[in-house]
TINU-276971 format. One line per 4 residues: their letters; for each residue x, y, z of C-alpha. Coordinates in steps of 0.001 Angstrom, whole numbers. Example, Ala and Ser with C-alpha at 12.3 -4.5 7.8 and 13.67 -1.06 7.14 Angstrom:
2
AS) 12300,-4500,7800 | 13670,-1060,7140
***
This chain:
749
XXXX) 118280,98170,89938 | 121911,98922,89665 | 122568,94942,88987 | 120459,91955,89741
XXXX) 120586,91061,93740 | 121967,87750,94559 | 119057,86751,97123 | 115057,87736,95973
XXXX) 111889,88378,98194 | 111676,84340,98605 | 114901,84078,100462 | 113874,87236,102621
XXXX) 110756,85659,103808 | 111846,82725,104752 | 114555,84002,106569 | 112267,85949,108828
XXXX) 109706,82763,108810 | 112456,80665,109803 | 113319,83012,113029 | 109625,84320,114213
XXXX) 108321,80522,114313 | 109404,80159,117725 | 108828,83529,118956 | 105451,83283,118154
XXXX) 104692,80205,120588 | 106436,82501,123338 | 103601,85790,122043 | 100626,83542,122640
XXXX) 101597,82094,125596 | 102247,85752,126859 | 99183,86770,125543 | 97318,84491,127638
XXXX) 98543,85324,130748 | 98000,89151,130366 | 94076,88956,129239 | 92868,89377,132543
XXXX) 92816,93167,133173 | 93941,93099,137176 | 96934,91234,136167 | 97860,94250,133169
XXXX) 97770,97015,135843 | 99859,94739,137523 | 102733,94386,135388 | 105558,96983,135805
XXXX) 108620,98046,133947 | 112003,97095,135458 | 113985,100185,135851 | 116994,100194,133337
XXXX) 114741,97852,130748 | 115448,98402,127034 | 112333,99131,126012 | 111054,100558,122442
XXXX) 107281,101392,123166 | 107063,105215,124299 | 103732,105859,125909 | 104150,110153,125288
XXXX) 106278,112805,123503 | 108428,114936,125106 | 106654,118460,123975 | 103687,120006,126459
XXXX) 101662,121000,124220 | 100250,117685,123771 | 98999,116680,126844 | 97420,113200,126695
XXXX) 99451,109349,126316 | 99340,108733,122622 | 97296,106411,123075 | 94669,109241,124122
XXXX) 96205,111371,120824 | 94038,111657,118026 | 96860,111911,115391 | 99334,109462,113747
XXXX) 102621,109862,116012 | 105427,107535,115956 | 108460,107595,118767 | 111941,105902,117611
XXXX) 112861,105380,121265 | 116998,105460,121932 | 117056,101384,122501 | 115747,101271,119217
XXXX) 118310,103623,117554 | 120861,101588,119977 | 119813,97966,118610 | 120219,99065,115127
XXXX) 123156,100736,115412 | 121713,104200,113540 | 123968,107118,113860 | 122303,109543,111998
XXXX) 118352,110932,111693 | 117861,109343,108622 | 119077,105860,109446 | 116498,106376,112260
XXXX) 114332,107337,110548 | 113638,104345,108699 | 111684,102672,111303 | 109124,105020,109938
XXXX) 107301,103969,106711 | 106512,106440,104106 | 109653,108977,104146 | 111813,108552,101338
XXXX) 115225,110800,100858 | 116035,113279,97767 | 118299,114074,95201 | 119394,117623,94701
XXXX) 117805,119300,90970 | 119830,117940,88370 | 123572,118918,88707 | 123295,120309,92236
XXXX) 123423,117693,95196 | 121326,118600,97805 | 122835,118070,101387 | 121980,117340,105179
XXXX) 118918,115655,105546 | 116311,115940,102640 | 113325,113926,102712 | 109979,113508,101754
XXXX) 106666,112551,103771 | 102925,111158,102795 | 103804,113214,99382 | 105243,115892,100424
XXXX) 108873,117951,100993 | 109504,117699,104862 | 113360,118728,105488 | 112104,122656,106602
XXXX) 110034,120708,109610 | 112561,119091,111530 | 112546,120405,115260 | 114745,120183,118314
XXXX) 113286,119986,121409 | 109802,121772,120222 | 112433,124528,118379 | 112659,124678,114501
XXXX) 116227,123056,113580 | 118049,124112,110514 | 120771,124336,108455 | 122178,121934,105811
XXXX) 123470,119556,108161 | 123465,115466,108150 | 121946,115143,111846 | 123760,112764,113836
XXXX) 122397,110266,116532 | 124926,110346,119705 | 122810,113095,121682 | 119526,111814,120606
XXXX) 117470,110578,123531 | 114258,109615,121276 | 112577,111415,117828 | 109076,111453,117440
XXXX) 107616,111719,114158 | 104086,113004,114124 | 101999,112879,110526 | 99847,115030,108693
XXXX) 99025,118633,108920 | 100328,119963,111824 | 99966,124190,111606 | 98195,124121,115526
XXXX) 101205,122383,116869 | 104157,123945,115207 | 102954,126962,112354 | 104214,127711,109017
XXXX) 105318,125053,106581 | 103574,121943,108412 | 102167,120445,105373 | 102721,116856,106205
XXXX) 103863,116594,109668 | 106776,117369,111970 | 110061,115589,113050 | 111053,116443,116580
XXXX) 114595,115087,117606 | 115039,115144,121775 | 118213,115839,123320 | 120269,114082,126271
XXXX) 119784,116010,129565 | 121031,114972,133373 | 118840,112025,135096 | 118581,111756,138650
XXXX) 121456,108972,138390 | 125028,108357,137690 | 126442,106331,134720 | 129207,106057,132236
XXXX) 128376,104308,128958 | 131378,104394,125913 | 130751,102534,122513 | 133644,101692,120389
XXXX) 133029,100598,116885 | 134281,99418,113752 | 133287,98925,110264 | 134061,96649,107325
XXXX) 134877,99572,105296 | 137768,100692,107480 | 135362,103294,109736 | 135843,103511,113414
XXXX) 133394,105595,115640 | 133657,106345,119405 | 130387,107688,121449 | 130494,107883,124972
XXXX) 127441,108646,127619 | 128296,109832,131594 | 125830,111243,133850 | 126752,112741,137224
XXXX) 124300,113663,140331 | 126375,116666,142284 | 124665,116337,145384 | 120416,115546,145669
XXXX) 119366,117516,142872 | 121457,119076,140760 | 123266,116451,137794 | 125658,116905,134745
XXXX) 125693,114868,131297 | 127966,114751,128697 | 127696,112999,125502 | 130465,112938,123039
XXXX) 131179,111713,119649 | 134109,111271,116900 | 134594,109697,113662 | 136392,108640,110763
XXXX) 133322,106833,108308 | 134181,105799,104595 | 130708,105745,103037 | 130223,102002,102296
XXXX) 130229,101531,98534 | 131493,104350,97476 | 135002,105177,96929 | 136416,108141,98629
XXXX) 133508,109471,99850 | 133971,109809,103576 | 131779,110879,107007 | 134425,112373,109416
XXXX) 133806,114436,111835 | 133072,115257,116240 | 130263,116490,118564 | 129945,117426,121774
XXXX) 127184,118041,123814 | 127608,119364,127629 | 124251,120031,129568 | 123880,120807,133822
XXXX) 120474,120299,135509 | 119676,122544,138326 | 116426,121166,140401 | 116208,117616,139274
XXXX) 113106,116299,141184 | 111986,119650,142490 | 109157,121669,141850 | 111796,123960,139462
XXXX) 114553,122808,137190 | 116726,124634,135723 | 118343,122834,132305 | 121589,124474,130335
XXXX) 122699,122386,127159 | 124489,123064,124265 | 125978,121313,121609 | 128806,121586,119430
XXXX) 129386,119509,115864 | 131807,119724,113546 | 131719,117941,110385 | 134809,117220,108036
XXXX) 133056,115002,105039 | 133870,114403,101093 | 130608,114909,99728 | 129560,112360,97107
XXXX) 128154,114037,93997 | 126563,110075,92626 | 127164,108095,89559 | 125438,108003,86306
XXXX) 122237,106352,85559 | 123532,104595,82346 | 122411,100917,82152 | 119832,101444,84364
XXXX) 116373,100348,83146 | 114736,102858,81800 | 117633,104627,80998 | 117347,106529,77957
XXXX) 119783,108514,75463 | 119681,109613,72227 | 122803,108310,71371 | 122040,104074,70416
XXXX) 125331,103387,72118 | 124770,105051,75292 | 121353,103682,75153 | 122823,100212,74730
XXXX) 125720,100738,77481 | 126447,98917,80788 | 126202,100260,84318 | 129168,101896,85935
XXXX) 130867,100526,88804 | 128503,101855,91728 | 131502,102270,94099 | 132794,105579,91262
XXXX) 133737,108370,92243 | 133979,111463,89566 | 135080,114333,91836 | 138174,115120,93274
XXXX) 139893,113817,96926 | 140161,117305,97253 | 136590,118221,97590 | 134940,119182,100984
XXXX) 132039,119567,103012 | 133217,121341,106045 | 130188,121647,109023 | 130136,123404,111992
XXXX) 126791,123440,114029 | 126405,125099,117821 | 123312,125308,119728 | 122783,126602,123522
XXXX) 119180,126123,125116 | 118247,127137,128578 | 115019,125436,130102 | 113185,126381,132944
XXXX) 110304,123660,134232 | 108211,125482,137103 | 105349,123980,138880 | 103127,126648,139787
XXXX) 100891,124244,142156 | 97243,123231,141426 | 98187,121194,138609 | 100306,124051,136883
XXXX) 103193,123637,135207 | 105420,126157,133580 | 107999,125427,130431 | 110377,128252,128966
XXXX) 112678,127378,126423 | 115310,129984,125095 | 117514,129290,122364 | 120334,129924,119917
XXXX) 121901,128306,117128 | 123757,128616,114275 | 124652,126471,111579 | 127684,126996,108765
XXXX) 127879,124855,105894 | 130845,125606,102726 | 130883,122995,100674 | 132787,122130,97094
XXXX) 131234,119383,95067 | 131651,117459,91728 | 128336,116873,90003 | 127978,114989,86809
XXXX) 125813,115761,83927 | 126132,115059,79881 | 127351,111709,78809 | 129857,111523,75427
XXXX) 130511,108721,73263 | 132450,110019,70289 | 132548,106041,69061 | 131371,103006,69921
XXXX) 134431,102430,71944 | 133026,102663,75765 | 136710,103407,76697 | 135993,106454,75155
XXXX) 133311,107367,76450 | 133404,110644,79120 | 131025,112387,81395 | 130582,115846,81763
XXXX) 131939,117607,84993 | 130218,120657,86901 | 131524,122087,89927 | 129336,123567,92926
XXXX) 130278,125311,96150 | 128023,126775,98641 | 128448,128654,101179 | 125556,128553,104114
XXXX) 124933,130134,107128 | 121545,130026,109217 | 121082,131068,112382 | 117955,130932,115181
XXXX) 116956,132502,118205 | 113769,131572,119811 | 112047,131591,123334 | 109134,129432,123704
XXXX) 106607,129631,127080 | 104131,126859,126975 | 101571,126747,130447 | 99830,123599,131221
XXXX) 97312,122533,133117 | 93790,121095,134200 | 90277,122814,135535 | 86829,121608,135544
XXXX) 83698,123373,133929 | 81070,121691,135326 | 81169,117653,134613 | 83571,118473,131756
XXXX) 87364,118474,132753 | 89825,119945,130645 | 93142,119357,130291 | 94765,122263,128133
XXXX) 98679,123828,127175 | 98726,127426,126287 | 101615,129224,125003 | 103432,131616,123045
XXXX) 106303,131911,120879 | 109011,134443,119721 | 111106,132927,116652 | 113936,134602,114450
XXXX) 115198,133197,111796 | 117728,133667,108903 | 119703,132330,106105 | 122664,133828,104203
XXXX) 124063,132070,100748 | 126815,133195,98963 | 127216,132455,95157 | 130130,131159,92970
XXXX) 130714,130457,89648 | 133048,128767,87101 | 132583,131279,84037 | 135947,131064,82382
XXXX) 137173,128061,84095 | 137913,124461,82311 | 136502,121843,84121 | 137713,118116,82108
XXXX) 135087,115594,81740 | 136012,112705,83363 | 136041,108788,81737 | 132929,107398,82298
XXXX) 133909,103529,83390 | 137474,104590,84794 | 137299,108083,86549 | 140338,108999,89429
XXXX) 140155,111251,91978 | 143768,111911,91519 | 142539,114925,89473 | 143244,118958,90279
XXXX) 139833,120792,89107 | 138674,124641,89446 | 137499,125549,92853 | 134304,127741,91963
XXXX) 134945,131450,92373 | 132806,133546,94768 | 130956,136389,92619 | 129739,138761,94654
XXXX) 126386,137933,94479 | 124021,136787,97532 | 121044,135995,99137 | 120478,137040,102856
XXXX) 117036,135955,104116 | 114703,136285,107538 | 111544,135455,109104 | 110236,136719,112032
XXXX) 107475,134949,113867 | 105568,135719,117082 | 102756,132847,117974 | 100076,132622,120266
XXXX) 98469,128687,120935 | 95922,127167,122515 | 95396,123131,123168 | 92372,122099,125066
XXXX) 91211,118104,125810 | 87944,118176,127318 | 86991,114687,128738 | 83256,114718,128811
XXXX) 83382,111155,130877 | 85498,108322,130723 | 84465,107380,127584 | 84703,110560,125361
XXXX) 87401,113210,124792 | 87402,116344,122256 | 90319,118126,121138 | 90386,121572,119992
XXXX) 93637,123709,118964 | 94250,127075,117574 | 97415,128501,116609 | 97344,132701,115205
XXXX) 100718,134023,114347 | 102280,136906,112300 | 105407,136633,110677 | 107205,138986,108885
XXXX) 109901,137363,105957 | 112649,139940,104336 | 114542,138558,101127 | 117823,140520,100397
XXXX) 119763,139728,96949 | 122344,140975,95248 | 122754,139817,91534 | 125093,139815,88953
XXXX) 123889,141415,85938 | 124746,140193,82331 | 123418,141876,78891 | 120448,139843,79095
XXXX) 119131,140802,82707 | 119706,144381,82267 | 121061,145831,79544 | 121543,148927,80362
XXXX) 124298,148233,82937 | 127924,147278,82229 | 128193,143289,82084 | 129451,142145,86474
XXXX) 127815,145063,87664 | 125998,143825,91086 | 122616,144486,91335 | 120436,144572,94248
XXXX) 117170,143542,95316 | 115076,143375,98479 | 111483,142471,98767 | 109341,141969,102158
XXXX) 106434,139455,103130 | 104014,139853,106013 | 100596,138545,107282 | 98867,136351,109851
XXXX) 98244,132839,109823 | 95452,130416,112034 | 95698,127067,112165 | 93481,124886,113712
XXXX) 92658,121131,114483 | 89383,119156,115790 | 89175,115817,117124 | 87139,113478,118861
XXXX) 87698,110293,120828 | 86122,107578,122059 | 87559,104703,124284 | 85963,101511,124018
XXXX) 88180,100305,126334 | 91024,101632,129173 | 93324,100455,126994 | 92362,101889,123267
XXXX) 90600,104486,121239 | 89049,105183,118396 | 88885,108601,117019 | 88017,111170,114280
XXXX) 90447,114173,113351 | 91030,116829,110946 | 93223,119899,110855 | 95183,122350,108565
XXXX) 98492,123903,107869 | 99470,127077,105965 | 102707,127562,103737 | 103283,131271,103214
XXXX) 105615,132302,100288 | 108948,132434,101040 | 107618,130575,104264 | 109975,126653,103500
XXXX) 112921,128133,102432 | 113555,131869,102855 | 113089,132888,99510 | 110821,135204,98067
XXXX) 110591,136202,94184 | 108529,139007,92033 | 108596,136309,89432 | 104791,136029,88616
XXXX) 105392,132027,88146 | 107125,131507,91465 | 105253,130426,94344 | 107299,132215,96749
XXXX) 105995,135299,94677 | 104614,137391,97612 | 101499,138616,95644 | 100420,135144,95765
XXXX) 98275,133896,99347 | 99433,131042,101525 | 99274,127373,100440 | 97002,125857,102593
XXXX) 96856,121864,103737 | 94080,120276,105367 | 93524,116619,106314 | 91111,114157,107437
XXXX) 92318,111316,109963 | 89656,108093,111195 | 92225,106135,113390 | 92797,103469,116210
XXXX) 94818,102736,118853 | 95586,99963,121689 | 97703,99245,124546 | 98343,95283,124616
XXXX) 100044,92986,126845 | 100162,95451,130065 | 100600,98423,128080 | 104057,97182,126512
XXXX) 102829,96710,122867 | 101415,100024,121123 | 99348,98636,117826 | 97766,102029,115839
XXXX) 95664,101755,112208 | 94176,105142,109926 | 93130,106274,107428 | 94088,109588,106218
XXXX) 93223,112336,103548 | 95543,114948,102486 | 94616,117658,100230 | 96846,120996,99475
XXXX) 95044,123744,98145 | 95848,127108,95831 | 99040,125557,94188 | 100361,127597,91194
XXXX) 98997,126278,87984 | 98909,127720,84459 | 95824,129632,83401 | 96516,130829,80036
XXXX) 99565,129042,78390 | 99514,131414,75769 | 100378,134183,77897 | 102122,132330,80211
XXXX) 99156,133482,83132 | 99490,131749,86294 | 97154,131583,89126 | 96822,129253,92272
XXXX) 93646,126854,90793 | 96284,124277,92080 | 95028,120901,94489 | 96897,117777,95032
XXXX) 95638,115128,96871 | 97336,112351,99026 | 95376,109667,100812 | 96217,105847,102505
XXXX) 96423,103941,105685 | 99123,103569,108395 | 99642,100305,110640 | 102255,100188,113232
XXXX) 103042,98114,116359 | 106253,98650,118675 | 107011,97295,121727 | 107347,93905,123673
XXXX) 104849,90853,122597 | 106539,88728,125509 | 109042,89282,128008 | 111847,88681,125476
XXXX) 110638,89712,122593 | 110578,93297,120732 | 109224,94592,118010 | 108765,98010,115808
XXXX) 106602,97530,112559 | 105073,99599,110196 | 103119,100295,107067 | 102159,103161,104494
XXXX) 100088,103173,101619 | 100033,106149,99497 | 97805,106861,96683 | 98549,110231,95363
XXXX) 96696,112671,92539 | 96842,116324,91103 | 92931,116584,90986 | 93210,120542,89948
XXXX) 95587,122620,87823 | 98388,121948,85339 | 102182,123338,85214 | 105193,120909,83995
XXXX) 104842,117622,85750 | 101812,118936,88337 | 99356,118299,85633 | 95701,116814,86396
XXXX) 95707,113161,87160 | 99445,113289,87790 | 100941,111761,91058 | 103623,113016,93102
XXXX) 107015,112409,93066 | 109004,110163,95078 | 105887,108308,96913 | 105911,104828,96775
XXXX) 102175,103158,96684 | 103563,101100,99928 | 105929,101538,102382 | 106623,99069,105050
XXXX) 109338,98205,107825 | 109425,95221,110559 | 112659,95555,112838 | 112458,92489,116055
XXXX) 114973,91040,118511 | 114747,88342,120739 | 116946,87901,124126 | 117391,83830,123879
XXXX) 119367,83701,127065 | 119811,86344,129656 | 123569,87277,128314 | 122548,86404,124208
XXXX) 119769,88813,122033 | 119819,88226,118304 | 117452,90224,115830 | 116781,92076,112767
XXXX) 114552,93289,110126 | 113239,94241,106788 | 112322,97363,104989 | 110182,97984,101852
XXXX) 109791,100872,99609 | 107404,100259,96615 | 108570,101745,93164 | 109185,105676,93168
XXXX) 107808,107687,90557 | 110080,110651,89185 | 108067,111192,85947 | 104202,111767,87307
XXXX) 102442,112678,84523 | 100675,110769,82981 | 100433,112406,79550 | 104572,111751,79175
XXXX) 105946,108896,77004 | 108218,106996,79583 | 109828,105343,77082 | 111835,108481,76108
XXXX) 112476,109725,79699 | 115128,109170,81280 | 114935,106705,84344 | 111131,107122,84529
XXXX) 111216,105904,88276 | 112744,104140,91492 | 112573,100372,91099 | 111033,98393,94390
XXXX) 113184,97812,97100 | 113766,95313,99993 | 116936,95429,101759 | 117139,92775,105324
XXXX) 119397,93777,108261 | 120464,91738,111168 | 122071,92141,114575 | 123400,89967,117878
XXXX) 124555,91169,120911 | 126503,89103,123803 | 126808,90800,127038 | 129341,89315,128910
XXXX) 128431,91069,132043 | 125933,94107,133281 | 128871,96407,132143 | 130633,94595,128876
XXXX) 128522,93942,125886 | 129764,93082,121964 | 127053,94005,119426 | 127330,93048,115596
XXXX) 124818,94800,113133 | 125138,93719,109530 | 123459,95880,107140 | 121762,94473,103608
XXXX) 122365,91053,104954 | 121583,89977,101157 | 123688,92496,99668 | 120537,93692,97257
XXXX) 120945,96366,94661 | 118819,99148,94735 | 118875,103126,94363 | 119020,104900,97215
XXXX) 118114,108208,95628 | 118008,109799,91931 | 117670,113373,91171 | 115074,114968,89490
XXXX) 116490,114245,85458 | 117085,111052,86212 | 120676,111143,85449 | 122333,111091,88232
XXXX) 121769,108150,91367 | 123129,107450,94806 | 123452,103647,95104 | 122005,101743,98198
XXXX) 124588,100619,101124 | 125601,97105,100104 | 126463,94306,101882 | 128427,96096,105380
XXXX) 129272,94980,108895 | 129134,97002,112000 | 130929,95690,115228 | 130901,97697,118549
XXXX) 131961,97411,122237 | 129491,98633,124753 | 130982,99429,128307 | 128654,100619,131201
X) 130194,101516,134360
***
């Protein structure tokens, strides 16, 4: 912990014991009178209810409620994003157990959104409306009309890279209906946001939306830091209602942030140094800041999708999806690194400085046709989505440096960002790289009766990855070329990949399941991040074959109370196969002997246990091994990094009166390993690991009328301590958002 919290787990508790002791008279009661199975069918949704259960995704591939859906899928719905106030992926995202966010490696800050999930790096498989999203962006919320998060291997449903799932955000299109919504809010650090919502019908069926966004965030805690920025997302709906729409959106974000490059993990436990004073020193100020006001992180993201939705008649449907994007990111950043105590005077005591630019562009142009449908063979009906899929794309990097340039350390306990420092130089050398994918799918459900359904799916694609570099050679790299000389270097990647999943279900009930699952994904080289290498101990060496992940899932799932509370449990196994791992130290021989292994269960629930009560809940448990191979910290018996043992999250409000709905919830992330193996002495590492966590928010909302409502979310109600994120030395920390208040006006007209 950064310093000791003011509240403990005690004061938590009873907190949340003190407000769910009357809700849970109202869940029996409600329970009681929805037992009877005529009077479940009978209960309908009121159109306009906030609701948080979703009964399907968006995406057609999957074709069944997920109740019927023999994988672990969660939906953040948009009430829920609404109630907690969330404006961005990752603040969503933590209504989802089990996803913890990263550090860049040592001095360089990783940006957008980079996570982990059940063990393993997720930020190349985040989608968009079924379509791979990239670029180092921080993914806002304001044109977000639900994300579904769907775990475990997942090469069938979305190809290369799938190793532990999929994040699929869903855009704002028109509705057959006309509305203006506008949210003005506030913050205790001095933010102010604006979002606003209208949909217009222009005539029977044709409708246009527009969602907006602007503004000017201070990161809470941290000085200077800021989130600034706009978005706009336009979209026109031609066919609502009819056999074929027509959809055209796009969306347009521009980002204006100061980065924050983190504080030093002095004082920390753990914390080691060989310098005794260090060792023995206090904890910096959490709110430092040891960059400049004059560094940047200037986004600009565009996207355009056109959507065509056809029914073909006897219970075909059509879906076409074209796309383009492309994302720029330049960015200048102060990182810290060395600490320096020339006496035992901590007013003396500097850290070192290093500055980082990079310069980003990616870019993506897809068309996806997906064909859905149902046929009988016999008794057996199946219910099946068949597709293909055309995908290009790239990412360009240019490189800096700061040879020759003085970069001051800055005072360790007193820095200012009053300070002029080198902007990093560009050096001619780049990276420029490219995959090319064309797909072919297959998704069939057969239900054999009532009572049983098997799932089959096949995915075969070829892709085709080119790596362009250009270097800058010095007298070690090649010595027979003048010292600057640019040097370039191009190496190609192709092949074919199947994936595959089986499943089987059986319903014990209408209103549950029980099934059986397992499936695979393949990571190519080069295939996560564009990259390849002739290095013989780089994975993305293309000499090497595909990673490949495949996972066993026994699960459950139940509709309760009329289908408005969605309760899931599994179990899962993980295991990825031919990971690089040293076969000969002495010759430095690598081969890919490599398996890690990641198994636990999952428990959620989300949706209404009475008429005024909501609820999203979850739970991970992660138990994670190397069982095969040994390079640097992926040695045998080692775990992985940055997975806690348990995960959970509880987020509930309760509408006391028709105009009055208070709430709030809790999230838990177990202790984070960054040092795995097991063969290391801790006690001279620095920052071994990521402390437990528990941090309590709260809301209330008072709507003063169908169109005026005043909501108040108030974030680590107990103002805990934690780390948010370290990087990978341990030197280097983002603290947790402390004690903050978040006021907004809601007007519907």
């Amino acid at each position: 912990m950064i310093r000791s919290g003011k509240h403990g787990l005690t004061t938590s508790l009873a907190l949340i014991a003190a407000l769910s002791g009357p809700l849970a008279a109202h869940a029996e009661a409600d329970d009681a009178r929805n037992t009877d199975p005529e009077k479940r069918e009978e209960t309908v949704v009121v159109e306009g209810e906030t609701l948080y259960i979703v009964p399907r995704v968006s995406s057609p591939k999957l074709t069944q409620e997920l109740v019927n859906t023999p994988q672990t899928i969660s939906v953040i719905s948009g009430h829920l994003i609404a109630d907690q106030g969330a404006v961005s992926l990752m603040e969503a995202l933590r209504n989802t157990p089990g996803i913890t966010m990263q550090l860049g490696e040592n001095g360089n800050t990783s940006s957008g959104d980079t996570f982990t999930m059940r063990g393993f790096s997720s930020q190349s498989s985040i989608f968009q409306d079924g379509i791979r999203d990239l670029g180092a962006v921080t993914r806002d919320s304001f044109n977000l009309e639900q994300i579904e998060v769907a775990k475990g291997p997942a090469g069938s449903d979305i190809g290369r890279g799938a190793s532990s799932g999929y994040i699929n955000q869903v855009s704002k299109t028109p509705r057959a209906d006309d509305f203006t919504a506008l949210n003005a809010g506030a913050t205790t650090e001095g933010g102010v946001r604006l979002t606003g919502d209208a949909n217009k019908m222009l005539g029977e069926t044709t409708g246009v939306r527009l969602n907006v966004m602007v503004q000017d965030m201070p990161v809470p805690g941290r000085d200077e830091v800021t989130s600034t920025g706009y978005g706009i997302a336009p979209s026109i709906a031609f066919g609502i209602g009819t056999g074929t729409e027509f959809q055209l959106f796009g969306q347009h974000i521009v980002q204006d942030n100061v980065p924050d490059g983190g504080i030093p993990s002095i004082g920390l436990e753990g914390f080691y140094n060989a310098n005794a004073d260090l060792r023995a020193g206090a904890a910096v100020d959490p709110s430092n800041f040891y960059g400049s006001s004059a560094d940047y992180e200037d986004v600009e993201a565009n996207m355009i999708t056109a959507k065509v939705i056809h029914d073909l008649g006897g219970g075909l449907t059509l879906t076409n999806t074209s796309r383009y994007g492309k994302t720029q990111m330049d960015r200048v950043l102060t990182g810290i690194n060395a600490l320096s105590a020339p006496s035992s005077d901590p007013a003396t005591w500097t850290v070192s400085r290093s500055r980082q630019r990079v310069d980003q562009t990616n870019e993506i142009l897809g068309n996806q046709t997906i064909l859905t449908g149902s046929f009988t063979t016999g008794r057996l009906v199946h219910d099946f989505s068949t597709g293909l899929e055309a995908l290009y794309e790239s990412q360009k990097s240019l490189s800096f440096s700061t040879t020759g340039l003085t970069i001051p350390a800055a005072p360790l306990y007193n820095p200012s960002a009053n300070v002029s420092l080198a902007v990093p130089y560009a050096t001619g050398a780049e990276t420029d790289g490219s995959t090319t994918t064309l797909a072919a799918f297959l998704f069939d459900t057969v239900k054999l009766d009532e009572k049983w359904f098997f799932t089959a799916g096949l995915r075969a694609e070829n892709y085709d990855i080119d790596y362009d570099a250009v270097s800058v050679s010095t007298a070690t790299s090649h010595p027979a070329l003048p010292v600057g000389t640019l040097v370039p270097t191009s190496i190609t990647a192709d092949g074919s990949l199947v994936s595959w999943k089986l499943a089987a279900l059986y319903k014990p009930r209408e209103n549950g399941s029980v099934y059986i699952s397992y499936g695979n994904a393949l990571t190519p080289p080069g295939g996560a991040n564009f990259s390849l290498s002739s290095s013989e101990s780089s994975i993305n060496n293309p000499a090497f074959d595909p990673q490949e992940t495949e996972s066993l899932e026994v699960g459950t799932k139940w509709d309760l109370f009329g289908e408005h509370l969605a309760v899931s449990a599994a179990y899962y196994s993980t295991t990825n196969k031919d990971e690089l791992a040293v076969l000969d130290p002495g010759s430095n021989t690598y081969e890919q002997l490599g398996e890690r292994k990641v198994e636990g269960i999952e428990l959620s629930a989300v949706g209404k246990l009475t008429q005024n009560w909501q609820i999203s809940a979850g739970l991970t448990t992660m138990d994670t091994e190397v069982t095969e191979g040994t390079t640097g910290n992926n040695t045998q018996g080692a775990a992985a990094r940055w997975s806690p043992d348990l995960s959970a999250t509880v987020w509930s409000t309760y509408k006391l009166t028709p105009a009055f709905t208070f709430g709030g919830g809790a999230r838990y992330t177990g202790e984070q390993k960054r040092v795995v193996n097991p063969a290391t002495d801790i006690s001279t590492q620095n920052v071994p690991v990521i402390p437990e966590a528990w941090v309590v928010d709260a809301m209330a909302r008072y709507e003063f009328s169908e169109q005026l409502a005043l909501q108040l979310n108030v974030y680590n109600l107990f103002d805990e301590d934690y780390i948010s994120t370290l990087n990978n030395s341990g030197a280097r920390l983002t603290p947790g958002q402390p004690l903050t208040a978040y006021l907004s006006l809601n007007v519907r007209f």
